[in-house]
N, C-alpha and C positions, 0 to 999 in steps of 0.2 A: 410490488413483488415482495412476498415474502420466502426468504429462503436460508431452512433451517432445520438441522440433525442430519444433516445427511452425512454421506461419506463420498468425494470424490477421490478416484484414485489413478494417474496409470492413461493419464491423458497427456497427446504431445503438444498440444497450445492454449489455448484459456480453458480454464474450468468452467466457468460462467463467465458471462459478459453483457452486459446491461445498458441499452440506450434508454435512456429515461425519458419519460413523458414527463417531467417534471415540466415548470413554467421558470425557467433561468431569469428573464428577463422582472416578470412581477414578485421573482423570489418565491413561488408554492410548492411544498416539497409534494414527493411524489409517492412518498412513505415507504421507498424502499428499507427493507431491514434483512439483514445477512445475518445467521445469527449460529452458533453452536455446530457449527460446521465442522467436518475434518478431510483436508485437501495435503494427500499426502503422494511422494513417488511418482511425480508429474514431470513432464516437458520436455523437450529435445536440445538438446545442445547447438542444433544448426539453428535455432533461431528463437527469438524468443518468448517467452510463454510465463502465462500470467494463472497465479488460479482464479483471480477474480480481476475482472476490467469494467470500470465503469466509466459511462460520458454523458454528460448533460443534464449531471442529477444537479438536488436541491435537497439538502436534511438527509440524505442514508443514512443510517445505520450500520457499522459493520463493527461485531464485538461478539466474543467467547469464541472465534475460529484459531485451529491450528492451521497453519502452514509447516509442512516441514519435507526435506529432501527435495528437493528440484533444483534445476538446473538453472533457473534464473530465479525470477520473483516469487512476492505474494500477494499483493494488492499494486493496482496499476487505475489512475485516473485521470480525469484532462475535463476539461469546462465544468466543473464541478463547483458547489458552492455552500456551504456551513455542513459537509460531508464529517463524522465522527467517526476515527476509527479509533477503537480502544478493547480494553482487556483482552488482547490477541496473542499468541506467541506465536512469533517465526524462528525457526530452528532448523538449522543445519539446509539453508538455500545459497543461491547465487552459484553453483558449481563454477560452471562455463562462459562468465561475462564479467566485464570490469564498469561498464556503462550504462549501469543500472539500479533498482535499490529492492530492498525486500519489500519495502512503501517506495512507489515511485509517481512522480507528476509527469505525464507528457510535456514534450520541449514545447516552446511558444504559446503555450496555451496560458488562459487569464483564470484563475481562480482567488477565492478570497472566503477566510474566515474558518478553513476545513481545519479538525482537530486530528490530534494524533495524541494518544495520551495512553497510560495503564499498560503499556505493551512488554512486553518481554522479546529480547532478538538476542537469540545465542545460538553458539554452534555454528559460528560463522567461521570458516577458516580461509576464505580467497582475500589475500592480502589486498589484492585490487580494488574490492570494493567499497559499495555506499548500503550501511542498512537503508537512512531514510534519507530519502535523495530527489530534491524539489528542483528541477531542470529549468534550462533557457526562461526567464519569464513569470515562472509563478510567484506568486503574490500570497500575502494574506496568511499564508502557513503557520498553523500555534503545534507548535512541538513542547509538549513537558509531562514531568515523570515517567520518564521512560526507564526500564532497564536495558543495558547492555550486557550482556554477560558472557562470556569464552567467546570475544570476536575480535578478531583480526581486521583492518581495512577503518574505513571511517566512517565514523556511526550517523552526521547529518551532515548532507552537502546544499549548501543554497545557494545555486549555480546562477546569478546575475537576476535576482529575485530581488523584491523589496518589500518592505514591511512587515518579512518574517520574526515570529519571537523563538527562541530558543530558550527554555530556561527549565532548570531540576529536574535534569537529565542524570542517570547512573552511568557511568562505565567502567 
């Protein structure tokens, strides 16, 4: 799947949402790439919504998207594996939720090796939350050179995970 320039806007639960044919198990990515997108004025407050969820990938791609205004997230994944997300900015998300992140891992789920890097997340203002937020179980997680900027809340949470690195990070 290639997906890229577009504009989604003004939707109340995922924007896109991706089960991949990838091969998890022999590790062969499935060449998703998400790319120069703009996912803006999305999702519903009763529940929650994602502009982009993916599961079961291997190598995505996902870099030069804005997320901005919604009510919950902006990227949401779970069995995922050497997944790259970078030079993205998330701005002004999470309204309505405390138990969530702008980058979020599903709980219990096994991943290993996915990046998070070049990003910008500002304009956060719910004290409660997680920009990047690695739930129940995930593994493997490389978070650095991130920016944080005008945010409120906590910017990486690594909620009973292991082998995460955290490092040269801004806030």
């Amino acid at each position: 799947i290639k997906f890229e320039n577009c504009e989604i806007y003004n939707f109340p639960g995922h924007g896109i949402g991706i089960i991949s044919n990838a091969d998890r198990n022999n590790i062969i990515p499935a060449g998703n790439v998400i790319r120069n997108n703009y996912f803006h004025d999305y999702g519903n407050s009763e529940y929650r919504s994602d502009a982009l969820e993916i599961a079961n990938d291997v190598a995505a791609l996902i870099e030069h998207n804005e997320f901005k205004n919604a009510a919950h997230g902006g990227i949401s994944y779970y069995d995922s594996i050497d997944i790259i997300i970078q030079y993205n900015i998330f701005d002004n998300l999470m309204h309505s939720t405390t138990d969530y992140g702008a980058v979020y891992t599903h709980r219990g789920c096994a991943f290993r090796d996915n990046i998070i890097r070049y990003n910008l997340f500002k304009n956060m203002f719910n004290p409660n939350m997680t920009h990047a937020f690695y739930n129940d179980g995930a593994y493997g997680q490389i978070t650095y050179a991130n920016l944080f900027w005008n945010a409120c809340g906590d910017n990486i949470c690594n909620n009973d995970g292991r082998d995460n690195v955290v490092t040269d990070n801004i806030s």
